[in-house]
Each structure stands twice: as C-alpha cells, then as structure tokens.
C-alpha positions as CSV (number, residue, x, y, z in Angstrom):
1,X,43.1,70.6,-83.0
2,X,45.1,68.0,-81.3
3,X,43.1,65.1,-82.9
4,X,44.3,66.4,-86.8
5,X,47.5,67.1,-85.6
6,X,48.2,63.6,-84.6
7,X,46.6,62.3,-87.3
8,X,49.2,64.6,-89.8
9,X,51.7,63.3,-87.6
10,X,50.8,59.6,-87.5
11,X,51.5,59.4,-84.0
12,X,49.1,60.5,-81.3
13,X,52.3,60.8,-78.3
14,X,53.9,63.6,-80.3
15,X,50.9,65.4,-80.8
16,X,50.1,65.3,-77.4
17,X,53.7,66.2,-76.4
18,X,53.5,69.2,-78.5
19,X,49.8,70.1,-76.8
20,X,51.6,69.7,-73.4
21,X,55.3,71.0,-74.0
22,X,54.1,74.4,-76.4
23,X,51.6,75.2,-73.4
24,X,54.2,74.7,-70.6
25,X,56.5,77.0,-72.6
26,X,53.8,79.8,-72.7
27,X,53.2,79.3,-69.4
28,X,56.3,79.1,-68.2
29,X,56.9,82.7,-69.7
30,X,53.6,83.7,-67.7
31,X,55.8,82.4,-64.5
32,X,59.1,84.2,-65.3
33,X,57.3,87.7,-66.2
34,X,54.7,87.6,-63.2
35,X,55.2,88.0,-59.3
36,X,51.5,87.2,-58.3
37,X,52.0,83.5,-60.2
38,X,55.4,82.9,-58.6
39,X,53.8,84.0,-55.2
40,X,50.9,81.7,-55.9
41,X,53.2,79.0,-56.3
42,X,55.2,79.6,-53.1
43,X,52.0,80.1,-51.0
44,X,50.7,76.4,-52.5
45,X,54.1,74.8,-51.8
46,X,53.5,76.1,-48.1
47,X,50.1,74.5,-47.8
48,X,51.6,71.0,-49.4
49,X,53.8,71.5,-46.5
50,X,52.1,72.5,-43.7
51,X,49.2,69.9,-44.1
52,X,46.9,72.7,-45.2
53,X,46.8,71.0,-49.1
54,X,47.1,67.5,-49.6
55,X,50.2,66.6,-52.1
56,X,47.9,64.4,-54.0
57,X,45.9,67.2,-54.9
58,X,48.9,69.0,-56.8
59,X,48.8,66.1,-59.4
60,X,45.6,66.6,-61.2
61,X,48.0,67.1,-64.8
62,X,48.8,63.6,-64.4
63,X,45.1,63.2,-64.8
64,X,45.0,64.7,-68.2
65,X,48.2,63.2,-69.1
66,X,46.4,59.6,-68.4
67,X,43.1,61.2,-70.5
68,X,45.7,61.6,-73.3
69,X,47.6,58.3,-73.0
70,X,44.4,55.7,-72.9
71,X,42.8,58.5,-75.9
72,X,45.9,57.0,-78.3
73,X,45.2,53.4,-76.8
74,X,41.3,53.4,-77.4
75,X,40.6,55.4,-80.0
76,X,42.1,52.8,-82.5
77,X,40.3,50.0,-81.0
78,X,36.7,51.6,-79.9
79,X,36.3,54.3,-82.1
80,X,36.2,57.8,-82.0
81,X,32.6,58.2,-81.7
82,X,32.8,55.3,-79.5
83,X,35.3,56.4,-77.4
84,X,33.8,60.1,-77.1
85,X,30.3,59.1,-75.7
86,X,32.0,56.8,-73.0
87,X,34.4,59.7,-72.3
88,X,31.4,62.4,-71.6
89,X,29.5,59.5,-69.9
90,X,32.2,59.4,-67.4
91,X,32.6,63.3,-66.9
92,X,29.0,63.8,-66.1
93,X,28.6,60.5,-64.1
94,X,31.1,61.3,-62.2
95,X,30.9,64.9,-61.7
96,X,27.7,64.1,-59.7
97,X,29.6,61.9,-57.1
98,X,32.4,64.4,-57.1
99,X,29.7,67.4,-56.1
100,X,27.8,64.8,-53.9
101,X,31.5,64.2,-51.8
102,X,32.6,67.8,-51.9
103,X,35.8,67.2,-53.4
104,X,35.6,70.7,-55.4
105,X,35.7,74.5,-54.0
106,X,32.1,74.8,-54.2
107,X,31.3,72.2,-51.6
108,X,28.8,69.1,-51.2
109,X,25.9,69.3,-53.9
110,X,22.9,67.2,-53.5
111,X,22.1,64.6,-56.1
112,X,19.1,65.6,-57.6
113,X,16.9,64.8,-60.4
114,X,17.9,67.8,-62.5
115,X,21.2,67.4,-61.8
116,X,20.9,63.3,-63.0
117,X,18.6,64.5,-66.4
118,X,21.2,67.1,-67.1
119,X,23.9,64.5,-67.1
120,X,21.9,62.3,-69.2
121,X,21.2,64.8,-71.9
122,X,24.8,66.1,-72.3
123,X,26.1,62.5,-72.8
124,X,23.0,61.8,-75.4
125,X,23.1,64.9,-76.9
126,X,27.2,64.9,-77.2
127,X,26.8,61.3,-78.4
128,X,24.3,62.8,-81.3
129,X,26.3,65.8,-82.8
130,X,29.7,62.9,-82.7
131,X,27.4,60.3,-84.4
132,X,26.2,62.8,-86.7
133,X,29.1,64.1,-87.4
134,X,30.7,60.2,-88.5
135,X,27.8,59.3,-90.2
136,X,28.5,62.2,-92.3
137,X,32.0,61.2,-93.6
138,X,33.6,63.7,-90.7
139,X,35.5,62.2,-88.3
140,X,38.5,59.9,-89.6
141,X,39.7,56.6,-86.8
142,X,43.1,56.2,-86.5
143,X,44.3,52.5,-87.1
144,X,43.2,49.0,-86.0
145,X,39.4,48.7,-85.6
146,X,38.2,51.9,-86.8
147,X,36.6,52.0,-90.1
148,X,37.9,53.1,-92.9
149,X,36.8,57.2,-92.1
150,X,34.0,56.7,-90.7
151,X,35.4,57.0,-86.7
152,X,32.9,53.8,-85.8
153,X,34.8,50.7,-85.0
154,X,34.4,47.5,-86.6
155,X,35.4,45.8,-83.5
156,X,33.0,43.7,-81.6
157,X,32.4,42.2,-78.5
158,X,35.1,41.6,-75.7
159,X,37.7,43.5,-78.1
160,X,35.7,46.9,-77.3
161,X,34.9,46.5,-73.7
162,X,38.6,47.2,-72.6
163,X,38.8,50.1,-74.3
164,X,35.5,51.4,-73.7
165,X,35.9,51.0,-69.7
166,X,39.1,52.9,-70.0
167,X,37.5,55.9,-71.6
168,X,35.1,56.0,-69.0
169,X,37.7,55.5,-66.6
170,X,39.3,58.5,-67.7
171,X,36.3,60.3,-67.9
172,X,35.7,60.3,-64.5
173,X,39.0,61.0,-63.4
174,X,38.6,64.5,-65.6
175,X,35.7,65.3,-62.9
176,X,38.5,64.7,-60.5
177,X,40.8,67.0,-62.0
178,X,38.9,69.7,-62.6
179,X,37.2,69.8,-58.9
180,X,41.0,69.6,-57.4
181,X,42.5,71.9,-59.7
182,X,39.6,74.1,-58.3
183,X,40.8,73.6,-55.1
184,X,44.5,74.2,-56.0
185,X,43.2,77.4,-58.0
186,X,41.6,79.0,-54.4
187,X,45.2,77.9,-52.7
188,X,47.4,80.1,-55.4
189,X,44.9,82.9,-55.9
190,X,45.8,82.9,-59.4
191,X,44.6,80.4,-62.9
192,X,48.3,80.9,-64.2
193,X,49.8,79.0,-61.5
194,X,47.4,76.5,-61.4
195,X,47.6,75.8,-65.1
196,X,51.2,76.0,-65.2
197,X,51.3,73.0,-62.4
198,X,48.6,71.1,-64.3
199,X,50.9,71.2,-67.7
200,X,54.6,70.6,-65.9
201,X,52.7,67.3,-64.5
202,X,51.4,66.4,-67.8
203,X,54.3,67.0,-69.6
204,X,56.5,65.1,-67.0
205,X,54.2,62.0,-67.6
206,X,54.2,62.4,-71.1
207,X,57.7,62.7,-71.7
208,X,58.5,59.9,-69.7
209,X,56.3,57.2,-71.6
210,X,57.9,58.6,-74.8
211,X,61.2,58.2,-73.6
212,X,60.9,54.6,-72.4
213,X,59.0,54.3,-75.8
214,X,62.0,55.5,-77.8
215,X,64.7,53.2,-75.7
216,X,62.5,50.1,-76.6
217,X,62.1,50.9,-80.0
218,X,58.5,51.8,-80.2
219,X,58.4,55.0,-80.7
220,X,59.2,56.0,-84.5
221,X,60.3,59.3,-86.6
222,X,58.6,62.5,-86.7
223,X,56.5,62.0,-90.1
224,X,54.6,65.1,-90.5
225,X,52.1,65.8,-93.6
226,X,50.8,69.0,-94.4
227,X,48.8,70.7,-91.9
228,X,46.8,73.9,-92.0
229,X,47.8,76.5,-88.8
230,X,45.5,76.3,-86.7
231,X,46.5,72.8,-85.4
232,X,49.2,74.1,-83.4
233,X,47.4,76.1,-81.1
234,X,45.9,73.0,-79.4
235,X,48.6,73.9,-76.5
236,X,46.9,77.0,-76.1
237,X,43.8,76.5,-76.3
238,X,44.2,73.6,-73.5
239,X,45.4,76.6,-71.4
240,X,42.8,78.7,-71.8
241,X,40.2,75.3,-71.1
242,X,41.9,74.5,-67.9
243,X,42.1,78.0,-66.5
244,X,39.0,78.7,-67.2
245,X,37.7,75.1,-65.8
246,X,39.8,76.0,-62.7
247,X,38.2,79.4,-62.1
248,X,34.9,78.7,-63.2
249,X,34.5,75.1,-60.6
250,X,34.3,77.2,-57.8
251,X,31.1,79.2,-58.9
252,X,29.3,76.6,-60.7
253,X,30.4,73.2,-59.2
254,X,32.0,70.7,-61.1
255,X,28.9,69.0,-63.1
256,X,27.6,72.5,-63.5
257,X,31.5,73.2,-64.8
258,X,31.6,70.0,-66.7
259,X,27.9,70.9,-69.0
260,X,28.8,74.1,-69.7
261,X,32.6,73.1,-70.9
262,X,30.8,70.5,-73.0
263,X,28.5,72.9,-74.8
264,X,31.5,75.0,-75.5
265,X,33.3,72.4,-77.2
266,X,30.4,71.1,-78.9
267,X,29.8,74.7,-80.6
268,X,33.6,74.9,-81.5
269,X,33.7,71.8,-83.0
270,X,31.2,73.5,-84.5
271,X,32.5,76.6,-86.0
272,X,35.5,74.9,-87.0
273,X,33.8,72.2,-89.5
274,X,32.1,75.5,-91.0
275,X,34.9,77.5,-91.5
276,X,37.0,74.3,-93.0
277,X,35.4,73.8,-97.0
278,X,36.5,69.8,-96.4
279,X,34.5,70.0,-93.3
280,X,31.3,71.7,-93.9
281,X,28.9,68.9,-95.5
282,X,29.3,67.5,-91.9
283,X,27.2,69.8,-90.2
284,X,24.2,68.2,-90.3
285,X,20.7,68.4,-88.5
286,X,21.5,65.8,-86.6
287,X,24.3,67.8,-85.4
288,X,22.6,70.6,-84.8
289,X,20.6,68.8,-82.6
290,X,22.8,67.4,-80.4
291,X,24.0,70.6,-80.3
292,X,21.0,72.0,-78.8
293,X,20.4,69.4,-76.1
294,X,24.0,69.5,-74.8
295,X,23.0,73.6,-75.0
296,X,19.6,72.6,-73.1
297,X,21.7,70.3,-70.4
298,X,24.1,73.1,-69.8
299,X,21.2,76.0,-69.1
300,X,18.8,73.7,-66.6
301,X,21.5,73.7,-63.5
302,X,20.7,76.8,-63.6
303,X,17.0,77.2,-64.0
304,X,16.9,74.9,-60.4
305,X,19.1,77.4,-59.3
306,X,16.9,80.5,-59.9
307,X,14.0,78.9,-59.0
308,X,15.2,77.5,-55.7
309,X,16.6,81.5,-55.2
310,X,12.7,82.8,-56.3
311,X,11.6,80.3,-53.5
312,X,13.5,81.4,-51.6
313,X,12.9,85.4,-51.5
C-alpha cells in the first residue's frame, strides 16, 4: 500500500507521512474514547520515571521512522528487490541476537540450529517470491539506479554497498523495535497504547525531516496521480501490524514473531496482485514457492517447540 502510494505521489516522505499521521489520527481517537489506553499510558510514564522502564525503550517509532527514511534513500539506488532481501536478512539475523540477549518479553532464547535454518529460509524464500515477482514485470523502482520497471538496480559495485548496508542496518533495528515494543506492550497492559507511542514517535521524526526538507528547498508539491482506494489504508494496516507484532513478541519471541509476520506479508502481497487485473500475471511459480518456504520457515519454531514439549512429558 505505502510503496504505490508513494509512487502516485512521486515522493516517498509524503507517503510515509500520510502512513504515520492517518494512523496517529485513528489512534489518537482510540486514546481520547478509552480509559484503559490513557491508564496504560500513565502507568508507562511512571515506570520511565521510576527507573522501572528505561526511556530509551519508549522510542522504538523512531525505529520505524528510520526503516522508512533509509527505504526512500535505497530503494532508488539498490533496488527494490535488492533492498527487500537485505531488509529481511537483517530482521531474522538479528532477531536471533535479540532472543539470544533477552531484549524482548519472552526472555533469552538459545541460538539453535533450527532457529539459524529458519532464518535462512525466510530471507531465501522472501528473496524468491520478490525476485519472482520483478522478473515478472511486477515491481516498478523508483528513480536513479533502478531499472526501467523491473525493481533490480542497474547499479554496480561500491554504488550499491551503501545502500545495501543501510537496509540491513535497518533491518536489524526492526528486531529491536518489535522486542521493545513488546516490552513496552507488558508495561501499558494494552496494544492501543503502545501503538499509539510507536506512531507519535514516528510521526515526530518524520515531520521533522520534511520540515527541514521544505525550509531548504528539497522538498516539492504534492503531485498526486490517480490511485485506486485501497492505498490509503497503509496507516491502518501499520496499526494493526504493530499491535499485533507487540502482542504477539511476548508468546512467540521475536524471530518466532519476525517469521510468522513475514509469511503474512508474503501471502498479502499475495492476494493483493490477484485481486489487481494489472497485477495478476505476476503470480508466478516462482512466487508460489517462495511463498511456501517463508510458510515452511514460519511453522518449524514451532515443530522444536512441540517436540522439545513431547520430550518433555
């Protein structure tokens, strides 16, 4: 949603503005109509100030404001295939550390082998449904080194290793955000809260890189083509994706978090390209099967799981 909308709007800041600012509005609602979130709020503020939660923990929407700030940098340079793969790379990489340091609700996790092939197959089989997907005429670049509609870059060398370092960069730091928002989630008992914190930080970062953007002169007009619907609910689908995320870390870890919300994506991206007519010739079988091992890298957690509980009984 938020990748067409800034291409319509030929500018990937006020895309991401409007993902950021029509969530916070939403949520903001949520705050005004709702006791528990206010409460939740109140009892976090008292932890930030008793020494019970560290302020640096609170921040993980500057996280995903980063994600969406280096996104408009590389994407244009690496690729968005390019780009994608190193971003995923960087999730489950670093989703292992994360679980190994105990940084998320669910406490220290062992690095294990599983745990290490799972992470490999998400980030092979996410890089096989994007690839699949651009070699079938899907996914449009931006500017600069992408090529003409195919989302591989035409850059080579030194000029992609920047930009692919960054994506990883902020790969990893998205294990980061979702294991504290975790934590920040068990402090205000409530996802609202939590979500709402994660979008007035992003939106706060946001808006003031497009403001010093717009007093130098870099930051153009609104230009907005045509755009189906759906496009606009990128704001609140990231709601419901970092809600979720901050609920579900607790239970599952945060690699464990981090496959599953991969999979997901994978099979919305999915349905979308069927439902679109200008989309459809994309799904491919090479799709499908990056589909299926990003599926398989999601389910085996979860088969050590059961089998370490069976030898267990």
């Amino acid at each position: 949603m938020n990748g067409e909308l800034s291409a319509r709007l030929h500018e990937p800041l006020y895309a991401a503005l409007w993902s950021f600012g029509s969530g916070w509005v939403v949520l903001t609602m949520v705050l005004l109509s709702s006791r528990r979130t206010q409460a939740g709020l109140r009892t976090l503020a008292s932890a930030v100030r008793d020494g019970r939660m560290p302020l640096w923990q609170t921040l993980g929407g500057l996280l995903g404001g980063t994600y969406v700030l280096v996104q408009a940098y590389a994407v244009p340079l690496a690729g968005v295939a390019l780009f994608t793969i190193a971003v995923v790379g960087g999730q489950t990489g670093n989703a292992i550390v994360v679980d190994r340091m105990g940084l998320g609700p669910a406490g220290r996790a062992a690095v294990t082998t599983v745990r290490v092939v799972a992470a490999v197959l998400a980030t092979v089989g996410v890089g096989i449904a994007v690839l699949g997907r651009v070699l079938s005429g899907g996914a449009s670049g931006a500017t600069g080194g992408v090529s003409g509609g195919s989302g591989l870059t035409t850059a080579v060398g030194a000029a992609v290793v920047v930009p692919v370092l960054l994506a990883l960069l902020v790969g990893g730091l998205h294990s980061v955000q979702s294991a504290i928002n975790g934590r920040v989630n068990v402090a205000t008992g409530t996802p609202w809260a939590t979500t709402w914190l994660n979008f007035t930080n992003g939106l706060v970062l946001l808006g003031s890189v497009a403001l010093v953007r717009w007093l130098t002169g870099g930051l153009g007009a609104v230009r907005l083509d045509s755009a189906p619907p759906w496009v606009w609910f990128g704001g609140l689908a990231g709601v419901v994706f970092v809600g979720v995320a901050a609920v579900v870390v607790r239970h599952l870890g945060v690699l464990h978090t981090m496959l599953v919300l991969l999979c997901g994506q994978v099979l919305g991206a999915l349905a979308l390209d069927l439902l679109n007519p200008a989309t459809r010739h994309t799904v491919s079988p090479v799709v499908l099967v990056g589909l299926v091992l990003t599926a398989v890298a999601a389910v085996l957690p979860t088969l050590r799981r059961r089998a370490m509980a069976g030898l267990g009984s």
